[in-house]
C-alpha positions in Angstrom: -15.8 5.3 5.2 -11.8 4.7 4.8 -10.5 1.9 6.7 -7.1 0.3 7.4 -6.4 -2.9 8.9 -3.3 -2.3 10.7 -0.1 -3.9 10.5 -1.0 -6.0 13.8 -4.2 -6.4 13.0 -2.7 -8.7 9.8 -0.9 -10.4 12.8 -3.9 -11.1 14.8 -5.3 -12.6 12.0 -2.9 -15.2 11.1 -2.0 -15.5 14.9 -5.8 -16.4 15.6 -6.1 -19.6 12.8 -3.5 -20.9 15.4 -5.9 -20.4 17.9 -3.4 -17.5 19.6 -4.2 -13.7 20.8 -7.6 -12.5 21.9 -10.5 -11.8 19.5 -10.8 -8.0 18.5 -13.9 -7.0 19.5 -13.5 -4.0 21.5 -14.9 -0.8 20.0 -13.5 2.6 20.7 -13.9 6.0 18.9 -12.0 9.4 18.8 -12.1 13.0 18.5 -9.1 13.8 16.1 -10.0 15.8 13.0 -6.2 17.1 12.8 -3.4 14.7 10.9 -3.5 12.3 12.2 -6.4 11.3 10.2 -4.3 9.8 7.9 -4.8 6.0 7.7 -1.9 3.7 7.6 -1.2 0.1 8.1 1.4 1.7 10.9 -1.8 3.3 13.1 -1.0 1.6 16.5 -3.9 3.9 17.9 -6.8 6.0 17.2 -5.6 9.6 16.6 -7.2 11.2 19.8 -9.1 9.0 21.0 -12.2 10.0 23.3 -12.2 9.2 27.3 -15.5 6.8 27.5 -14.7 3.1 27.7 -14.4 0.8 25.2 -17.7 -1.0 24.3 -17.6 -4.9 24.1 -18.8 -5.5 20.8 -21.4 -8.6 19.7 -19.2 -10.5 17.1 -20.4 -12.6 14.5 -19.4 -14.2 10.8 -21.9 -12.8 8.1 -22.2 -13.2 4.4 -20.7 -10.3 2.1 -20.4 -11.8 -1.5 -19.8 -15.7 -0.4 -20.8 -17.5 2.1 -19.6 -16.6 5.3 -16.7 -14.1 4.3 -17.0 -11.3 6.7 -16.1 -11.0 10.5 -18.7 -8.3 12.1 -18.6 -6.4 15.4 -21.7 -4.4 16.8 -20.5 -2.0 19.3 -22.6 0.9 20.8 -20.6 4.4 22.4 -22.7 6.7 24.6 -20.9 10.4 25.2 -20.0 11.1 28.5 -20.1 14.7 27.5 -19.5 17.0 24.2 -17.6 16.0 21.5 -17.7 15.7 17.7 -16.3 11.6 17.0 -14.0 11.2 13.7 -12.5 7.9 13.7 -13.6 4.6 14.9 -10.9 1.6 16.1 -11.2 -1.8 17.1 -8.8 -3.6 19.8 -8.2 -6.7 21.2 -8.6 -5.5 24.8 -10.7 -3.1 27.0 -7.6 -1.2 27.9 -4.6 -1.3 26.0 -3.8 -3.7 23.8 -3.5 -3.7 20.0 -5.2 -2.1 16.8 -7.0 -4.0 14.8 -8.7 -2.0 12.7 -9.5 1.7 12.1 -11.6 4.3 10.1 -12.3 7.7 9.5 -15.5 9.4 8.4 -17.4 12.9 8.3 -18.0 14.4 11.8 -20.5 13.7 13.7 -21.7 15.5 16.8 -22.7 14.6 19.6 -24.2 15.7 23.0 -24.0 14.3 26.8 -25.9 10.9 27.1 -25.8 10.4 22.9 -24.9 7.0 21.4 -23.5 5.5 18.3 -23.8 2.1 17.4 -21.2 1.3 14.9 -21.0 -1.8 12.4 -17.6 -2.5 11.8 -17.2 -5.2 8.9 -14.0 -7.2 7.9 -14.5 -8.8 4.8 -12.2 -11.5 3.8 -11.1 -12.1 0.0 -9.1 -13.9 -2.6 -6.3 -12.9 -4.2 
Protein backbone atom coordinates (compact mmCIF):
# COMPACT_ATOMS: atom_id res chain seq x y z
CA UNK A 1 0.00 0.00 0.00
CA UNK A 2 1.57 3.65 -0.93
CA UNK A 3 1.99 5.85 1.82
CA UNK A 4 3.14 9.46 2.46
CA UNK A 5 3.90 11.10 5.60
CA UNK A 6 2.79 14.45 5.13
CA UNK A 7 4.62 17.64 5.33
CA UNK A 8 3.11 18.21 8.96
CA UNK A 9 3.19 15.03 9.81
CA UNK A 10 7.41 15.52 9.56
CA UNK A 11 6.44 18.52 11.90
CA UNK A 12 4.61 16.48 14.48
CA UNK A 13 7.34 14.41 14.72
CA UNK A 14 10.08 16.65 15.53
CA UNK A 15 7.53 18.91 17.46
CA UNK A 16 6.59 15.68 19.71
CA UNK A 17 10.59 14.84 20.99
CA UNK A 18 9.83 18.33 22.52
CA UNK A 19 7.13 16.97 24.15
CA UNK A 20 4.62 19.47 21.92
CA UNK A 21 1.35 18.70 19.69
CA UNK A 22 -0.96 15.79 20.29
CA UNK A 23 -0.10 12.08 19.43
CA UNK A 24 -1.63 11.04 15.91
CA UNK A 25 -3.71 8.38 16.61
CA UNK A 26 -6.90 9.04 15.05
CA UNK A 27 -7.92 6.78 12.17
CA UNK A 28 -10.02 7.92 9.38
CA UNK A 29 -10.69 6.47 5.86
CA UNK A 30 -12.20 7.76 2.45
CA UNK A 31 -14.06 7.13 -0.61
CA UNK A 32 -11.98 8.98 -3.35
CA UNK A 33 -10.89 6.79 -6.22
CA UNK A 34 -10.62 10.03 -8.54
CA UNK A 35 -7.16 12.22 -8.44
CA UNK A 36 -6.84 12.97 -5.82
CA UNK A 37 -5.30 9.68 -5.19
CA UNK A 38 -2.16 11.02 -5.80
CA UNK A 39 0.08 11.01 -2.62
CA UNK A 40 2.11 13.91 -1.74
CA UNK A 41 3.97 15.18 1.20
CA UNK A 42 1.44 18.42 0.56
CA UNK A 43 -1.97 15.99 1.33
CA UNK A 44 -3.46 18.13 4.23
CA UNK A 45 -6.55 15.68 4.00
CA UNK A 46 -7.83 12.40 2.76
CA UNK A 47 -9.21 12.92 -0.80
CA UNK A 48 -12.96 12.35 0.00
CA UNK A 49 -13.10 11.32 3.01
CA UNK A 50 -16.14 9.07 4.28
CA UNK A 51 -18.76 10.57 6.99
CA UNK A 52 -18.28 7.94 10.09
CA UNK A 53 -16.10 9.24 12.91
CA UNK A 54 -12.76 8.95 13.39
CA UNK A 55 -11.72 5.72 15.33
CA UNK A 56 -9.29 6.32 18.43
CA UNK A 57 -6.61 4.14 17.58
CA UNK A 58 -4.54 1.68 20.25
CA UNK A 59 -0.89 3.11 19.81
CA UNK A 60 2.06 1.29 20.59
CA UNK A 61 6.13 1.13 19.62
CA UNK A 62 6.89 -2.32 17.88
CA UNK A 63 9.98 -3.90 16.42
CA UNK A 64 10.44 -3.70 12.45
CA UNK A 65 14.18 -4.41 11.81
CA UNK A 66 15.73 -2.97 15.31
CA UNK A 67 14.66 -2.78 18.30
CA UNK A 68 11.80 -0.67 18.91
CA UNK A 69 11.82 1.35 15.41
CA UNK A 70 8.19 1.54 14.49
CA UNK A 71 5.30 3.66 15.93
CA UNK A 72 1.84 1.49 15.37
CA UNK A 73 -1.78 2.46 15.51
CA UNK A 74 -4.75 -0.15 15.46
CA UNK A 75 -7.83 1.51 14.52
CA UNK A 76 -11.17 -0.24 13.56
CA UNK A 77 -14.02 1.69 10.96
CA UNK A 78 -17.58 0.22 10.86
CA UNK A 79 -19.70 1.67 7.62
CA UNK A 80 -22.55 3.50 8.46
CA UNK A 81 -23.82 2.60 5.11
CA UNK A 82 -22.45 1.69 1.38
CA UNK A 83 -19.38 2.67 0.19
CA UNK A 84 -16.20 1.24 -1.42
CA UNK A 85 -13.04 2.90 1.05
CA UNK A 86 -9.67 3.89 -0.99
CA UNK A 87 -7.44 5.66 1.22
CA UNK A 88 -6.75 5.55 4.81
CA UNK A 89 -5.32 8.85 7.04
CA UNK A 90 -4.25 9.34 10.36
CA UNK A 91 -4.70 12.80 12.46
CA UNK A 92 -3.92 14.16 15.48
CA UNK A 93 -7.55 14.91 16.47
CA UNK A 94 -11.09 13.46 16.32
CA UNK A 95 -12.25 16.39 14.29
CA UNK A 96 -10.05 18.49 12.44
CA UNK A 97 -6.70 18.79 13.03
CA UNK A 98 -3.69 17.79 10.99
CA UNK A 99 -2.46 14.80 8.64
CA UNK A 100 -0.15 12.68 9.70
CA UNK A 101 -0.11 10.12 7.53
CA UNK A 102 -1.94 8.68 4.46
CA UNK A 103 -2.30 5.71 2.03
CA UNK A 104 -3.99 4.44 -0.82
CA UNK A 105 -4.80 0.81 -1.74
CA UNK A 106 -7.19 -1.43 -4.07
CA UNK A 107 -10.92 -0.93 -3.22
CA UNK A 108 -12.49 -2.48 -0.97
CA UNK A 109 -16.30 -2.72 -0.48
CA UNK A 110 -18.18 -2.56 2.02
CA UNK A 111 -21.77 -2.87 3.25
CA UNK A 112 -23.91 -1.15 6.25
CA UNK A 113 -22.58 -2.38 9.69
CA UNK A 114 -19.01 -3.78 7.92
CA UNK A 115 -15.72 -3.00 9.66
CA UNK A 116 -12.07 -2.55 8.86
CA UNK A 117 -9.43 -2.72 11.20
CA UNK A 118 -6.46 -1.10 9.80
CA UNK A 119 -2.68 -1.40 11.00
CA UNK A 120 -1.03 1.69 10.20
CA UNK A 121 2.89 1.30 10.76
CA UNK A 122 5.55 4.17 10.89
CA UNK A 123 8.79 2.89 10.77
CA UNK A 124 11.60 4.96 11.74
CA UNK A 125 15.20 4.70 9.91
CA UNK A 126 18.73 5.89 9.52
CA UNK A 127 20.03 7.80 6.96
Amino acid sequence: MPAVITNKGKEIEARRLRGELSEPKYVAWGTDGGTALTLAATNTNLGAPAPEARAVGISTIVTTSTANDTYRVLGTLTANGAKTIREVGLFDAATGGNLFMRATFDPIVLESGDSIQFTIDVQFRGA
